[in-house]
C-alpha positions in Angstrom: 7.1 22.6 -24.3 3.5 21.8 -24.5 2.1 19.7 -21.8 2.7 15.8 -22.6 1.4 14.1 -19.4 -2.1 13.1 -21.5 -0.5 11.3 -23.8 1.1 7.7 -24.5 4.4 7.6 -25.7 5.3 5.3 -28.6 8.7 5.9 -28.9 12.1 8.3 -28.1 14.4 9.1 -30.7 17.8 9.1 -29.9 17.6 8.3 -25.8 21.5 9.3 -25.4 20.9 12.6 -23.6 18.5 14.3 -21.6 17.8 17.8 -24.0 14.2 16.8 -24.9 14.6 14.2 -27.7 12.5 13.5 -30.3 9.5 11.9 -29.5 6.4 9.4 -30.9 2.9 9.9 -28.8 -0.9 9.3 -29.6 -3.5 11.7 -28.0 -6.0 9.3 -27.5 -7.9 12.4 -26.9 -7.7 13.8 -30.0 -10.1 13.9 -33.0 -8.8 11.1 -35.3 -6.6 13.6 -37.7 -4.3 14.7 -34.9 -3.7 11.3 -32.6 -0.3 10.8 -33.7 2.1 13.2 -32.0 5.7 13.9 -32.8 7.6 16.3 -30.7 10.8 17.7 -30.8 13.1 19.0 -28.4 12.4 23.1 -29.2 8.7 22.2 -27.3 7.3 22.1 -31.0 4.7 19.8 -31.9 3.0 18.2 -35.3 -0.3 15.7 -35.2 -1.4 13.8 -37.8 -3.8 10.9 -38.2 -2.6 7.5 -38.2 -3.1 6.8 -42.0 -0.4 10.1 -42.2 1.9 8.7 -40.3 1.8 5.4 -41.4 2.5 6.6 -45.2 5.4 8.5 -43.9 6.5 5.6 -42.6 6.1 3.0 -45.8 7.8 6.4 -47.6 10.9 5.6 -45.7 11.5 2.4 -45.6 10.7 2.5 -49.1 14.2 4.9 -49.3 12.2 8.5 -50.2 14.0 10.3 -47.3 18.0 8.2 -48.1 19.0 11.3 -50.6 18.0 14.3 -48.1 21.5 15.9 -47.1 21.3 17.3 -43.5 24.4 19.5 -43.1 
């Protein structure tokens, strides 16, 4: 994986195990477009600007993402 010691974790999805969860950072670093930072445990990375994230957010607790089938 990338190099994550820059930036601040938000949050850790899941937490049960040690394989590289999920996790929520901002890259206070970054140019305002890329500060959020999601990672996942294949070393892959996606940034996105605040205003991003925070309508994928509202988009789930709004129940967009309840019908997608992950089997």
């Amino acid at each position: 994986m990338t190099d994550i010691s820059a930036l601040e974790p938000v949050a850790t999805f899941c937490g049960k195990c040690d394989c590289g969860c999920p996790q929520l950072f901002i890259d206070p670093s970054a140019p305002a477009e890329r500060r959020v930072v999601l990672t996942d445990d294949f070393g892959q990375r996606i940034q996105m600007s605040a205003d991003q994230f925070s309508s994928l957010v509202d988009d789930a607790r709004g129940g967009k993402l309840d019908g997608i089938a992950l089997a």
